[in-house]
N, C-alpha and C positions, 0 to 999 in steps of 0.2 A: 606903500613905498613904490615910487614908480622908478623904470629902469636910467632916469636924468638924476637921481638922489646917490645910487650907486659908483664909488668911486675906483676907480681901476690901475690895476697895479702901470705906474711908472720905470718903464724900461731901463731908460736911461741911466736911472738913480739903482737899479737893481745889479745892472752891469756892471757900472762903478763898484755896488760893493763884494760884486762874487769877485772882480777882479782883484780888491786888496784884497779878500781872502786866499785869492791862487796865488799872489804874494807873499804871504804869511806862511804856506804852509813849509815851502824851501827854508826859507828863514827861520820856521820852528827848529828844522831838522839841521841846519847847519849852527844854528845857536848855539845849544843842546850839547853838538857835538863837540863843537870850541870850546863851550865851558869844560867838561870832560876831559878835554883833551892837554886845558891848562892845569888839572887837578892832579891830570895822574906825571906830570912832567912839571913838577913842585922845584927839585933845583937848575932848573935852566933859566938863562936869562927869559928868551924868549915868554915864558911865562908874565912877565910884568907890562907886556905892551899887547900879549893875548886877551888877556883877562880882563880890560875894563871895554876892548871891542867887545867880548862877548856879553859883556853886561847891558851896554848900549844894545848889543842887537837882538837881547831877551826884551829891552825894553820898547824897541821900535816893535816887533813883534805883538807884545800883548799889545802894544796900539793900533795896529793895522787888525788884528783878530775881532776886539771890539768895536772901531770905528769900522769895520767893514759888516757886522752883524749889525748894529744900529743903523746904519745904510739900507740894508735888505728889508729889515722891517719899516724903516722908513717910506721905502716905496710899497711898502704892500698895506700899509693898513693909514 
C-alpha cells in the first residue's frame, strides 16, 4: 500500500459531529431533569405542557447523540 491509498481523517465532518455531541450533552441533562421534574409535581397544571417538551427534547437528544457519533465515524474511517 502506498501513502496515496491511505485516507485521512476529514476535519470538517469531525467538527460538525463533536459539535452536535457538545449539543447533546446540556440537552441530556436538562431533559432528564424536566421529565423528573414533571413526575414529581403530578397535580399541577403546569405538568401537561411540561411533559410532551420533555418528551420531544429526549427525542431531539437521542438524535443529535447518534447522528453526531455516525458523523465522527464518518469522517474517520
Amino acid at each position: 500500500m502506498t501513502n496515496q491509498d491511505q485516507k485521512h481523517t476529514d476535519k470538517q465532518l469531525l467538527l460538525k459531529g463533536i459539535k452536535r455531541l457538545a449539543l447533546a450533552l446540556p440537552l441530556l441533562v436538562l431533559t432528564t431533569y424536566l421529565f423528573t421534574f414533571t413526575f414529581l409535581n403530578k397535580e399541577t397544571i403546569p405538568m401537561y405542557y411540561l411533559l410532551p417538551l420533555a418528551i420531544l427534547g429526549m427525542a431531539a437528544t437521542i438524535y443529535l447523540l447518534f447522528n453526531g457519533i455516525k458523523l465522527i465515524l464518518k469522517s474517520m474511517f
